[in-house]
N, C-alpha and C positions, 0 to 999 in steps of 0.2 A: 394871272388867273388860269387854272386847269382846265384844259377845253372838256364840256361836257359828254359823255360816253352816251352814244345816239341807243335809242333804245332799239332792241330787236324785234319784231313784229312774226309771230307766224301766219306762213303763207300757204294757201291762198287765205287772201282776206277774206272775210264775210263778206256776203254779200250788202247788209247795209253799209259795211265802210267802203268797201267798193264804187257804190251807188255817191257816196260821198264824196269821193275824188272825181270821180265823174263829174258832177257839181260842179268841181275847181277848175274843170278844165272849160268854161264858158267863160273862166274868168273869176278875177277875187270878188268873195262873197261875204257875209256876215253870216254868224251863226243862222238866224232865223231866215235867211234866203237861202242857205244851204238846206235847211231841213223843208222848206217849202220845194225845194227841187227836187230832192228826193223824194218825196209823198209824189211829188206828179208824174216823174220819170218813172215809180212803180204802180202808176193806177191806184194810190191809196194803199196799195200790201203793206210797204215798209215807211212807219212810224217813227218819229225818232223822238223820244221825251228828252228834256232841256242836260238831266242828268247826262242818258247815254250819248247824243249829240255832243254835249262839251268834252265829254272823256275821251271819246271816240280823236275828239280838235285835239285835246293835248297829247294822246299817242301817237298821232300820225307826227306832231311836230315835235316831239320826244324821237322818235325816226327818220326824221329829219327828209319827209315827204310834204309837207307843206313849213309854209313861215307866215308869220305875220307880215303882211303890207305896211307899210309906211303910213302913219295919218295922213286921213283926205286933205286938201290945200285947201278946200273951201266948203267943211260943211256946211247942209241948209239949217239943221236945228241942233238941238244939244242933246236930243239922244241920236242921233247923228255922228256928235264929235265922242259919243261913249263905244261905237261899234267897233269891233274888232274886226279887222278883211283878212280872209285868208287867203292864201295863191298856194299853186301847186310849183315844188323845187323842181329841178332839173332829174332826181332821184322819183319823185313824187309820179314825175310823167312817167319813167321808163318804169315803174310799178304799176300804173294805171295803165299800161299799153298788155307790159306783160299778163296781167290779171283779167284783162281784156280777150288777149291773144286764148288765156287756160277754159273760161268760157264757152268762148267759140269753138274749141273742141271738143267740149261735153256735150255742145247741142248738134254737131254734128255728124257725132257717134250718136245719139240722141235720133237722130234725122236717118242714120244709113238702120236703125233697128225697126224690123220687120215690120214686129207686133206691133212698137209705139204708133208707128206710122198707121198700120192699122187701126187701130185705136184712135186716131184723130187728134191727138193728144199734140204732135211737133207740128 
């Protein structure tokens, strides 16, 4: 079998996929605890409806920044044993650090301007 051609992702991500591998890195999650992490790590800003959430799962793992987990050894119930776990790959991290890393430069060029600072805004 032909190995799969990873898909290419432009960078910087968005800020809700970002906020999404953030997620992964607490640890594998299920769709709806990923998007529960995200709504709280943003105050309620960033949304994720079931559509753009799953699309969002299969491109990152089409780029081969996250994988699917292994089924749990002992689910408690049967929509339990239906959940999908995501984890973040070894690719997945040094994206999420890098993407981390571009951030913290915008806000602190963000931080050394004048007026923002002024402004009360950073």
């Amino acid at each position: 079998m032909t190995p799969r051609k990873r898909t290419e992702l432009r960078h910087p991500l968005s800020l809700p996929v970002t906020h999404l591998l953030l997620a992964l890195a607490d640890g594998a999650r299920h769709g709806y605890a990923i998007k529960q992490a995200v709504e709280e790590r943003s105050g309620g800003e960033i949304r994720l409806g079931p559509g753009t959430l799953y699309e969002a799962l299969q491109r990152l793992e089409d780029a081969g920044y996250i994988e699917e987990e292994s089924a749990r050894d002992d689910p408690r119930d049967g929509q339990e044993a239906q959940r999908r776990y995501y984890r973040l790959t070894t690719d997945g991290w040094a994206v999420l650090r890098t993407e981390i890393r571009h951030l913290a430069r915008m806000v602190d060029h963000a931080r050394a301007h004048a007026r923002l600072r002024r402004a009360s805004l950073i």
